[in-house]
TORKOLFI-835643 format. One line per 2 residues: number of its first residue (from 1); for each residue x, y, z of N, C-alpha, C. Coordinates in nm, 3 decimals, m for minus. Atoms other than C-alpha are relative to their C-alpha. Example, Ala and Ser with C-alpha at 12.3 -4.5 7.8 and 13.67 -1.06 7.14 Angstrom:
2
1) 0.089/m0.119/0.000/1.230/m0.450/0.780/0.090/0.120/0.000  m0.082/m0.119/m0.006/1.367/m0.106/0.714/m0.077/0.109/0.073
REM end
This chain:
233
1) 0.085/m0.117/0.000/0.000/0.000/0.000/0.090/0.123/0.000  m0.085/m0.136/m0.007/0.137/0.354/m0.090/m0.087/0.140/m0.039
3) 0.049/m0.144/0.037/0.074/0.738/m0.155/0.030/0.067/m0.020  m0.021/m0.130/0.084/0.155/1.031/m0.359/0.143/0.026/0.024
5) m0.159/m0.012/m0.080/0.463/1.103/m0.092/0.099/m0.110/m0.007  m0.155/0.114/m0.037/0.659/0.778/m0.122/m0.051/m0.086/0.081
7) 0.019/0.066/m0.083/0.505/0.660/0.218/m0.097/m0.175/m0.064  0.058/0.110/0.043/0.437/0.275/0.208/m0.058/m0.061/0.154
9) 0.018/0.084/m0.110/0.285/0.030/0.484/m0.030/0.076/0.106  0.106/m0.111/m0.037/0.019/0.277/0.566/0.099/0.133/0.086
11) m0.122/m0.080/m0.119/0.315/0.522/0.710/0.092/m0.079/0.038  m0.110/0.082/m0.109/0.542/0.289/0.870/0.147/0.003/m0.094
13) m0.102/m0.018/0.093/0.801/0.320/0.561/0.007/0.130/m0.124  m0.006/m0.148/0.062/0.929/0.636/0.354/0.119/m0.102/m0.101
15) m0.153/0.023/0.095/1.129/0.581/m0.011/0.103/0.098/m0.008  m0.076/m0.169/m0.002/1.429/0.777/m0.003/0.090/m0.038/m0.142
17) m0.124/0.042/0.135/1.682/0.844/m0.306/0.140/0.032/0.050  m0.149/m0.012/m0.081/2.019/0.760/m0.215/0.145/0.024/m0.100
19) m0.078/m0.038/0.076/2.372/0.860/m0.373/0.107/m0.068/0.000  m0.127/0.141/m0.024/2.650/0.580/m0.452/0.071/0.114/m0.124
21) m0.107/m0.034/0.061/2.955/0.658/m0.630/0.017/m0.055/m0.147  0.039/0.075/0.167/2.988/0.605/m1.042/0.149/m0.056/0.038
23) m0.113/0.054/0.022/3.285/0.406/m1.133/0.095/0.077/0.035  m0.128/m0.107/0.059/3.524/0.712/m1.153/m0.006/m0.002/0.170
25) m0.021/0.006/m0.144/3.411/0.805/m0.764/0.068/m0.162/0.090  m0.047/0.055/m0.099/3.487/0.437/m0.667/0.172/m0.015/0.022
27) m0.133/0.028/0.003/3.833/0.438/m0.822/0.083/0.126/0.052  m0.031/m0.082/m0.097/3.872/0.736/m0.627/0.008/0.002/0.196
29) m0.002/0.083/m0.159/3.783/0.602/m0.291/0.093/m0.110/0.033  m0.065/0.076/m0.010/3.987/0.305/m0.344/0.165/0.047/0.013
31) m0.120/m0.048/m0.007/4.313/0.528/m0.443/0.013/0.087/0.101  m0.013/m0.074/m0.087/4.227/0.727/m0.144/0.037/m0.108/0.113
33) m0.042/0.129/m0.100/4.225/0.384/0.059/0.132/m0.010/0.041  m0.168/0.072/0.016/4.575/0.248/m0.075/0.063/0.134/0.064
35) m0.091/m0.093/m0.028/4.718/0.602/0.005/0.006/0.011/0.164  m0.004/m0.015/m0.160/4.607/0.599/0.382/0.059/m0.176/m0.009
37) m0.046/0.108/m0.022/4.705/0.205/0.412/0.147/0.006/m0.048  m0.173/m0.026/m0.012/5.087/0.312/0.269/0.027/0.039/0.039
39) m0.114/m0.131/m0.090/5.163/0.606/0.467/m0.061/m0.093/0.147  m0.011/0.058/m0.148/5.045/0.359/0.774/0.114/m0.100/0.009
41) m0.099/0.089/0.044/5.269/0.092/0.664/0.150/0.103/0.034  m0.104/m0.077/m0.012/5.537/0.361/0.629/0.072/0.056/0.094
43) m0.045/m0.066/m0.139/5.521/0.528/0.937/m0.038/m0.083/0.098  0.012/0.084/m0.126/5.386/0.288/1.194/0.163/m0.051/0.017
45) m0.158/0.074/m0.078/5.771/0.146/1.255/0.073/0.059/0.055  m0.105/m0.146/m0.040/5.949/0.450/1.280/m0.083/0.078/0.103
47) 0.072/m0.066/m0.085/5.688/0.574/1.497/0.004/m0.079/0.162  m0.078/0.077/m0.108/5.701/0.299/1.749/0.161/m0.025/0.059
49) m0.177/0.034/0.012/6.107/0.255/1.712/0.004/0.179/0.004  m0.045/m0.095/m0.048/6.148/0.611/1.907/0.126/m0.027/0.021
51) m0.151/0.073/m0.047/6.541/0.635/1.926/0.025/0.168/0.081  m0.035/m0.138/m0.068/6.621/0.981/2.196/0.079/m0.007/0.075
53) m0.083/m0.029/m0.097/6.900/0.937/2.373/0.019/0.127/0.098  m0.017/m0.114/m0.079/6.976/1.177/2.664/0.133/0.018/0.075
55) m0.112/0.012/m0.091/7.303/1.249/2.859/m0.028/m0.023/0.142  0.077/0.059/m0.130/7.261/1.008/3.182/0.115/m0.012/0.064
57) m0.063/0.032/m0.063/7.423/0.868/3.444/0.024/m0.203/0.017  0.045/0.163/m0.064/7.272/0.508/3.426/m0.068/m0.010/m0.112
59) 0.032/0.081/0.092/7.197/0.294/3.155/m0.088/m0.157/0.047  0.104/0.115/0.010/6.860/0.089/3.184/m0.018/m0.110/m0.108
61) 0.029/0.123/0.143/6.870/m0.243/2.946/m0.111/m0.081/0.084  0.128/0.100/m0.027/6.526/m0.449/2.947/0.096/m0.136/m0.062
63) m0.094/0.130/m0.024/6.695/m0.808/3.034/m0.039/m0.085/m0.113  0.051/0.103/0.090/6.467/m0.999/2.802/0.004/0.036/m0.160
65) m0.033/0.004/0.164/6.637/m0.865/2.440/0.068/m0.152/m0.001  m0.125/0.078/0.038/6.828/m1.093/2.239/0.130/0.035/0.008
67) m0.129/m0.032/0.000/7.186/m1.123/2.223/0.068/0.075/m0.045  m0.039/m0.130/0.075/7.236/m0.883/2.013/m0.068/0.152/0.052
69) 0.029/m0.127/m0.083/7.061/m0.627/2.224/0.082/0.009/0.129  m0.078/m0.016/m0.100/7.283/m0.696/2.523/0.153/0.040/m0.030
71) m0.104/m0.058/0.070/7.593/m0.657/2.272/m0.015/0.147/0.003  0.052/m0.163/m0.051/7.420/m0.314/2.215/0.025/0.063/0.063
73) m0.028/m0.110/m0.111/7.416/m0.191/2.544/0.145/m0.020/0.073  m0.116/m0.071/m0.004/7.751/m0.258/2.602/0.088/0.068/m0.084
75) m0.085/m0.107/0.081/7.873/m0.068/2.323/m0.100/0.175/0.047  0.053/m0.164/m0.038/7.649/0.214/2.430/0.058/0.036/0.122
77) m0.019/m0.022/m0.137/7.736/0.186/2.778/0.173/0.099/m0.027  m0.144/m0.040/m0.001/8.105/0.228/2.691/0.023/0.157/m0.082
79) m0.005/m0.132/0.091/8.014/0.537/2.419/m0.039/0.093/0.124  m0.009/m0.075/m0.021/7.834/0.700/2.653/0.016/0.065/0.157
81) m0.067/m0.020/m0.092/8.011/0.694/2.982/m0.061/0.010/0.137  0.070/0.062/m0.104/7.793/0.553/3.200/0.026/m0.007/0.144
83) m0.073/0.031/m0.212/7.818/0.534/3.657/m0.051/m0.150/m0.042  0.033/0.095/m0.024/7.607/0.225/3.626/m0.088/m0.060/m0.151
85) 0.113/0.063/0.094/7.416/m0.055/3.380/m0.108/m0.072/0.093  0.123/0.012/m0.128/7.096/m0.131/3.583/m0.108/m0.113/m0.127
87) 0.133/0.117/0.062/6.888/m0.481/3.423/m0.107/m0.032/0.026  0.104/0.028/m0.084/6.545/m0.520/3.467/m0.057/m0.104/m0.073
89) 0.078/0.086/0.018/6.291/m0.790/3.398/m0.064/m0.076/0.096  0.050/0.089/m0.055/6.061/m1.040/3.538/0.003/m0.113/0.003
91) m0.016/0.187/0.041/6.037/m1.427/3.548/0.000/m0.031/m0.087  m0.019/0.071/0.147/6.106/m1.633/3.314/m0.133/m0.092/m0.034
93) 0.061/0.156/m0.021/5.839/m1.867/3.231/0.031/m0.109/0.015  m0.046/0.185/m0.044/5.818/m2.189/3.340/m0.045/m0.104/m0.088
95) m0.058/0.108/0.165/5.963/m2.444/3.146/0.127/0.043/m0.042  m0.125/m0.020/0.131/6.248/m2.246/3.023/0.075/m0.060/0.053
97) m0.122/0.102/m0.013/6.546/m2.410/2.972/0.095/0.092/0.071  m0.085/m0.096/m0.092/6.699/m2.132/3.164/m0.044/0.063/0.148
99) 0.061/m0.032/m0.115/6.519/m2.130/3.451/0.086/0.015/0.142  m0.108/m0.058/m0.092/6.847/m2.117/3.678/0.017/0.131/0.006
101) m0.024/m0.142/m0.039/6.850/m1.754/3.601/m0.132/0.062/0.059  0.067/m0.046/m0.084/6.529/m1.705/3.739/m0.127/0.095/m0.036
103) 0.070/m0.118/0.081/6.403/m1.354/3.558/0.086/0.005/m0.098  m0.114/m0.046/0.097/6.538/m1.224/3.251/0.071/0.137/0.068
105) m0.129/m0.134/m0.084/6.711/m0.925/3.446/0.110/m0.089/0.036  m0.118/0.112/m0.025/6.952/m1.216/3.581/0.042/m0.043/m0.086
107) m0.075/0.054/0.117/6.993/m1.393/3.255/0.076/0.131/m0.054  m0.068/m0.112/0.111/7.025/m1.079/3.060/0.136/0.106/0.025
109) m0.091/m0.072/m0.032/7.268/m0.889/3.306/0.118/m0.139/0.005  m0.087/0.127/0.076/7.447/m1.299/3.262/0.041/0.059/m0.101
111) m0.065/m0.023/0.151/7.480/m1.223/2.904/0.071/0.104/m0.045  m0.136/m0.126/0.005/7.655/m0.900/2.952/0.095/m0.068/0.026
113) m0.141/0.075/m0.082/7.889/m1.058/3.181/0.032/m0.030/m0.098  m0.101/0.176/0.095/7.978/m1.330/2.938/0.019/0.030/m0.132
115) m0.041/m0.135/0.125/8.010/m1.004/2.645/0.101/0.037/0.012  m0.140/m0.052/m0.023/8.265/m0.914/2.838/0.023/0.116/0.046
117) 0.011/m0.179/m0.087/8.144/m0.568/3.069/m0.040/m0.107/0.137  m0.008/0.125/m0.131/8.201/m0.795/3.388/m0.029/0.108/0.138
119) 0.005/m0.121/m0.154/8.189/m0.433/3.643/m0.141/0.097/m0.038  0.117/m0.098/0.048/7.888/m0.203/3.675/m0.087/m0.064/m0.081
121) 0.139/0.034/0.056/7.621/m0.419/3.572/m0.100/m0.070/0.127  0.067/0.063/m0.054/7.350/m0.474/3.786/m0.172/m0.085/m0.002
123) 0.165/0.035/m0.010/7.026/m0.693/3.794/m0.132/0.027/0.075  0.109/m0.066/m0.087/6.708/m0.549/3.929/m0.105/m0.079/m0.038
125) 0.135/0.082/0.038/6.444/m0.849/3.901/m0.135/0.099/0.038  0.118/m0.031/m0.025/6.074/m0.770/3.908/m0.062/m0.081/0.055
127) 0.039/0.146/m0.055/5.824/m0.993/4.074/m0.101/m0.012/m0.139  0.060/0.047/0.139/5.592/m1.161/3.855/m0.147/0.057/m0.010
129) 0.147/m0.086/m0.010/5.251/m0.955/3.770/m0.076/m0.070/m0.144  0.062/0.097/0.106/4.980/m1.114/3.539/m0.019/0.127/m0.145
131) m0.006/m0.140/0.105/5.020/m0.719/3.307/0.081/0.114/0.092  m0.087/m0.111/m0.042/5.193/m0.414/3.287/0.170/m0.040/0.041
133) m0.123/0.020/m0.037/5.541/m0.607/3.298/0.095/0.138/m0.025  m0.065/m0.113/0.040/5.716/m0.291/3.154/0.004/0.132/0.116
135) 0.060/m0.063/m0.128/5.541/m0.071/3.404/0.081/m0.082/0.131  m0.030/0.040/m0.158/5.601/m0.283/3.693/0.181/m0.010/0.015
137) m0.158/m0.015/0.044/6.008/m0.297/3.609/0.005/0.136/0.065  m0.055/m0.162/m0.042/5.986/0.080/3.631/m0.038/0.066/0.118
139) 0.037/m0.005/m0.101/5.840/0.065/3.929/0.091/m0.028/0.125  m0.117/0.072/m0.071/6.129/m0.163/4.082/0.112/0.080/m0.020
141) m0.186/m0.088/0.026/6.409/0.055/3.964/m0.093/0.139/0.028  0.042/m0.124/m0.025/6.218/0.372/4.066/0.023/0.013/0.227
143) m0.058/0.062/m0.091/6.242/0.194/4.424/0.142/m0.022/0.045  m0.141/0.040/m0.057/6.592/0.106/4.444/0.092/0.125/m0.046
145) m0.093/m0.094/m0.012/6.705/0.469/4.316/m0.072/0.053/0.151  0.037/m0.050/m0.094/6.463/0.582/4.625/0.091/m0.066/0.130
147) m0.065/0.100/m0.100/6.664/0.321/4.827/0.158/0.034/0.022  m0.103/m0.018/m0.003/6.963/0.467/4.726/0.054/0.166/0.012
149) 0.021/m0.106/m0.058/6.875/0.771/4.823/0.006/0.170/m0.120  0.021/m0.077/0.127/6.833/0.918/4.447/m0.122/0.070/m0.038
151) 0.166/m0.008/m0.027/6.515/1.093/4.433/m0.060/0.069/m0.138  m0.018/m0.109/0.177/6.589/1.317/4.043/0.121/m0.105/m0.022
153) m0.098/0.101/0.104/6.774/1.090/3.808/m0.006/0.015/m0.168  0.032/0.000/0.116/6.832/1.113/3.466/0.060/m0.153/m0.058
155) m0.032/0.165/0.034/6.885/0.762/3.271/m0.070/m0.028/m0.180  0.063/0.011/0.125/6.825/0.614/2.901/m0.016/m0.158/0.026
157) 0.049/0.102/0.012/6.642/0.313/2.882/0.050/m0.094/m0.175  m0.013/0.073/0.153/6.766/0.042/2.600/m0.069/m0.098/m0.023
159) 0.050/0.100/0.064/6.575/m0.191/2.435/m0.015/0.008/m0.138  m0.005/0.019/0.147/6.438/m0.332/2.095/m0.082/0.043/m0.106
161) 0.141/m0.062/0.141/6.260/m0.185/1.783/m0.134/0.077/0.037  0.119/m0.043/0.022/5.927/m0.092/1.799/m0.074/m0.002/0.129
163) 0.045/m0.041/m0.128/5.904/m0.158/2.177/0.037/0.122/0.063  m0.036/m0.110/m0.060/6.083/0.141/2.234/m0.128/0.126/0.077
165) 0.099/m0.071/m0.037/5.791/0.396/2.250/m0.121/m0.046/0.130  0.096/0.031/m0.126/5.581/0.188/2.516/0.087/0.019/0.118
167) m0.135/0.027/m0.140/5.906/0.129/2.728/0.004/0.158/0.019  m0.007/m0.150/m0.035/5.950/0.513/2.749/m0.134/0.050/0.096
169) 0.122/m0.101/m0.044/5.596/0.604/2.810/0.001/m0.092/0.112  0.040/0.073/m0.128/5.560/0.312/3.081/0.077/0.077/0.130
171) m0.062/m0.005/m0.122/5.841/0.431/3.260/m0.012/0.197/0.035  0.041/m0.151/m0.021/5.763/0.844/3.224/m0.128/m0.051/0.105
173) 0.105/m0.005/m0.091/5.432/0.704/3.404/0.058/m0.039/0.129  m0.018/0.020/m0.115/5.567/0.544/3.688/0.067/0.085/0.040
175) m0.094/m0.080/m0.086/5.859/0.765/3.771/m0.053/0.172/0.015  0.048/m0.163/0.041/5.662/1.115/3.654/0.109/0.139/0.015
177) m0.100/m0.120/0.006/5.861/1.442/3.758/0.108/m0.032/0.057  m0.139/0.038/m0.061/6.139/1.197/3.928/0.117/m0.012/m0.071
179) m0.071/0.005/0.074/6.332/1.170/3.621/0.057/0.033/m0.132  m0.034/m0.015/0.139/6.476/1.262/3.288/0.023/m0.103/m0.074
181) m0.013/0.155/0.074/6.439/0.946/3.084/0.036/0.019/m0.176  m0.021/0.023/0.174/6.597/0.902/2.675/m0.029/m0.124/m0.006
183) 0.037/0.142/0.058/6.514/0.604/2.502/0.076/m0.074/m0.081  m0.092/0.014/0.086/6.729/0.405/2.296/m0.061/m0.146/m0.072
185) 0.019/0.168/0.080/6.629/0.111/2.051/0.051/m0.064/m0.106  m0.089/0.103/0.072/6.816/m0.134/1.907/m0.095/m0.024/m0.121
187) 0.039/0.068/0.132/6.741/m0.227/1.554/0.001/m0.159/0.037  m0.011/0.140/0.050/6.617/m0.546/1.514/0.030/m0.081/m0.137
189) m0.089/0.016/0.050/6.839/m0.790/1.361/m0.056/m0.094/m0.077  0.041/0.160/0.060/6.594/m1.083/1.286/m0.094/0.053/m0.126
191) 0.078/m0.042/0.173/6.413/m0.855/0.978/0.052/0.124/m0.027  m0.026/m0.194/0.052/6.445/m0.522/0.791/m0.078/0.082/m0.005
193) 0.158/m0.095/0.018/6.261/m0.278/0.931/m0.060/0.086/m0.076  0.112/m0.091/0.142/6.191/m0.061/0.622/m0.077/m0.094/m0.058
195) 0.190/0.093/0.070/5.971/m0.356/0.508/m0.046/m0.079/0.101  0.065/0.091/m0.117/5.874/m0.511/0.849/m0.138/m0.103/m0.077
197) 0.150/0.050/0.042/5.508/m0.614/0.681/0.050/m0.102/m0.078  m0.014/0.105/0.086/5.727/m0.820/0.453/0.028/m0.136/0.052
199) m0.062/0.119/m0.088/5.845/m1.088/0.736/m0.109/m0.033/0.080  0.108/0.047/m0.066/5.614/m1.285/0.949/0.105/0.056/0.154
201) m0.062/m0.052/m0.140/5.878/m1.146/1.281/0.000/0.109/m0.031  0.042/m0.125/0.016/5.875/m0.797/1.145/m0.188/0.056/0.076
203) 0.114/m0.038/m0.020/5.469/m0.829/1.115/m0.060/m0.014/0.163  0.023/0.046/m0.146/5.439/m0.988/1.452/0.033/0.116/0.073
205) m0.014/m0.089/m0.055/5.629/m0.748/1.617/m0.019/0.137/0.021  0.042/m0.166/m0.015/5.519/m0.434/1.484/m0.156/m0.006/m0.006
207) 0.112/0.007/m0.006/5.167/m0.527/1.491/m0.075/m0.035/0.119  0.010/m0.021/m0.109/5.205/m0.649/1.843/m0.001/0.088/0.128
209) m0.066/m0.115/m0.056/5.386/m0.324/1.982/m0.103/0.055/m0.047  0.096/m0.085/m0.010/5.097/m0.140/1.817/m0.152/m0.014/0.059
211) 0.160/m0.017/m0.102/4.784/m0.268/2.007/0.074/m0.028/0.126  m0.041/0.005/m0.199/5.009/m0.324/2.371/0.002/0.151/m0.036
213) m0.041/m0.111/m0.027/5.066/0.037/2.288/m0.156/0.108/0.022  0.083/m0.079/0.004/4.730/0.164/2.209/m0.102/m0.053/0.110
215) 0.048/0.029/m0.129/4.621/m0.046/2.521/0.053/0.084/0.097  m0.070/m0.053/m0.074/4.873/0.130/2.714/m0.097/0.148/0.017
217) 0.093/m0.144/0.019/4.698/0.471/2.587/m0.118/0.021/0.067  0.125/m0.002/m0.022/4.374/0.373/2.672/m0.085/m0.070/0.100
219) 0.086/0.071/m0.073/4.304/0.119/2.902/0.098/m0.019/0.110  m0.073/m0.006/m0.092/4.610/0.113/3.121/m0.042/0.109/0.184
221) 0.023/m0.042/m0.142/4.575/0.224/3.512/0.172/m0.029/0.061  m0.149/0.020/m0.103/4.875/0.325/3.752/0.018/m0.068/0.125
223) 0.003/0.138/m0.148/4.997/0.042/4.047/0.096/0.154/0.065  m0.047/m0.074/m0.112/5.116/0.251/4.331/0.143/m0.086/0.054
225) m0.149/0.057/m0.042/5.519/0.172/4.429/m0.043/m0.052/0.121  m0.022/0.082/m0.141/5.408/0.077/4.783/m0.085/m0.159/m0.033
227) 0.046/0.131/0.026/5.160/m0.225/4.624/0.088/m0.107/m0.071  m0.129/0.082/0.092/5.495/m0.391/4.482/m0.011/m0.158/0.120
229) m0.047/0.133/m0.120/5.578/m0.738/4.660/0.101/0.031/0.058  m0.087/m0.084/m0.069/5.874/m0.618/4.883/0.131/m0.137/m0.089
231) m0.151/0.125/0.110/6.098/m0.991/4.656/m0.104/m0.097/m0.089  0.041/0.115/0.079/6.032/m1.209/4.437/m0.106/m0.140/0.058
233) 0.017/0.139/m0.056/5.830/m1.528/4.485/0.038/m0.122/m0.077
REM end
């Protein structure tokens, strides 16, 4: 049933005229697509992989790089004239075949050692938290400069690729106006990051680093330094 106006189903429905795109508009929408999907491609890596060094006193390495990130920080350490190298991490999971070291802060300040920077490296385990490992690290070394009676510190944090930018912002949150923090990130060695999207460890990793990050942004909450476990369990 209808009338004069369009209206059908005695009122209950109106025809409307609607406006789609001719051929020419879609191959315009589509080249507008590809152009936002390359410049994300392009810049998402370099955007995560913040590299800012700062002039410190103390050189933070996250324990759980590869070997080639602990090489890293002792060539940085030695460039840029470091008091201390300070390791952090949490447990290892269980199962690993390295479970004698405990956390990766222990292995990883190990694998210095056995690089061959045997003085001024220390391990600062975390305890084990079910999120926010990054956070809770900077929480533990925000602690043991308070312990050491450091209360303003400046320091560059090292780690790898595309985690760089969370590792910064985690630890600007916990420590807030206590510190001057640079960032430093190791190129990763296991792809090439100008085509990350082309490797299944590129894609992984930069596709991982970008939703922990935009969790970080958005859904993250701050743990208070006194709710820490006072050691490990």
């Amino acid at each position: 049933m209808s009338d004069p106006d369009g209206q059908k189903c005695w009122g209950l429905l109106r025809r409307r005229t609607c406006v789609i795109p001719t051929w020419r508009g879609w191959l315009v929408l589509m080249g507008m697509l590809t152009l936002v999907v390359v410049a994300f491609v392009r810049v998402l890596h370099p955007l995560l992989t913040v590299n800012q060094p700062i002039p410190a006193d103390f050189l933070i390495v996250e324990g759980w790089g590869p070997d080639f990130v602990m090489k890293a920080s002792i060539d940085e350490f030695h460039r840029g004239g470091y008091r201390q190298m300070i390791v952090t991490g949490g447990p290892l999971e269980k199962g690993s075949p390295l479970m004698q070291y405990r956390t990766t802060a222990d292995l990883g300040a190990e694998t210095i050692r056995a690089l061959g920077l045997t003085t001024n490296v220390l391990a600062l385990p975390a305890p084990e938290v079910p999120k926010d490992r990054t956070y809770t690290s900077a929480l533990v070394l925000k602690r043991w400069f308070h312990q050491q009676g450091l209360n303003t510190v400046r320091f560059n944090v090292l780690t790898i690729g595309p985690h760089a930018r969370r590792t910064r912002m985690m630890f600007r949150k916990a420590f807030e106006d206590e510190a001057e923090i640079g960032i430093i990130a190791v190129p990763d060695e296991r792809y090439d990051e100008r085509h990350w999207w082309a490797s299944s460890q590129g894609f992984r990793a930069t596709i991982d680093e970008l939703v922990a990050y935009v969790y970080a942004v958005t859904l993250f909450r701050r743990t208070a330094e006194a709710d820490l476990p006072l050691e490990l369990h």
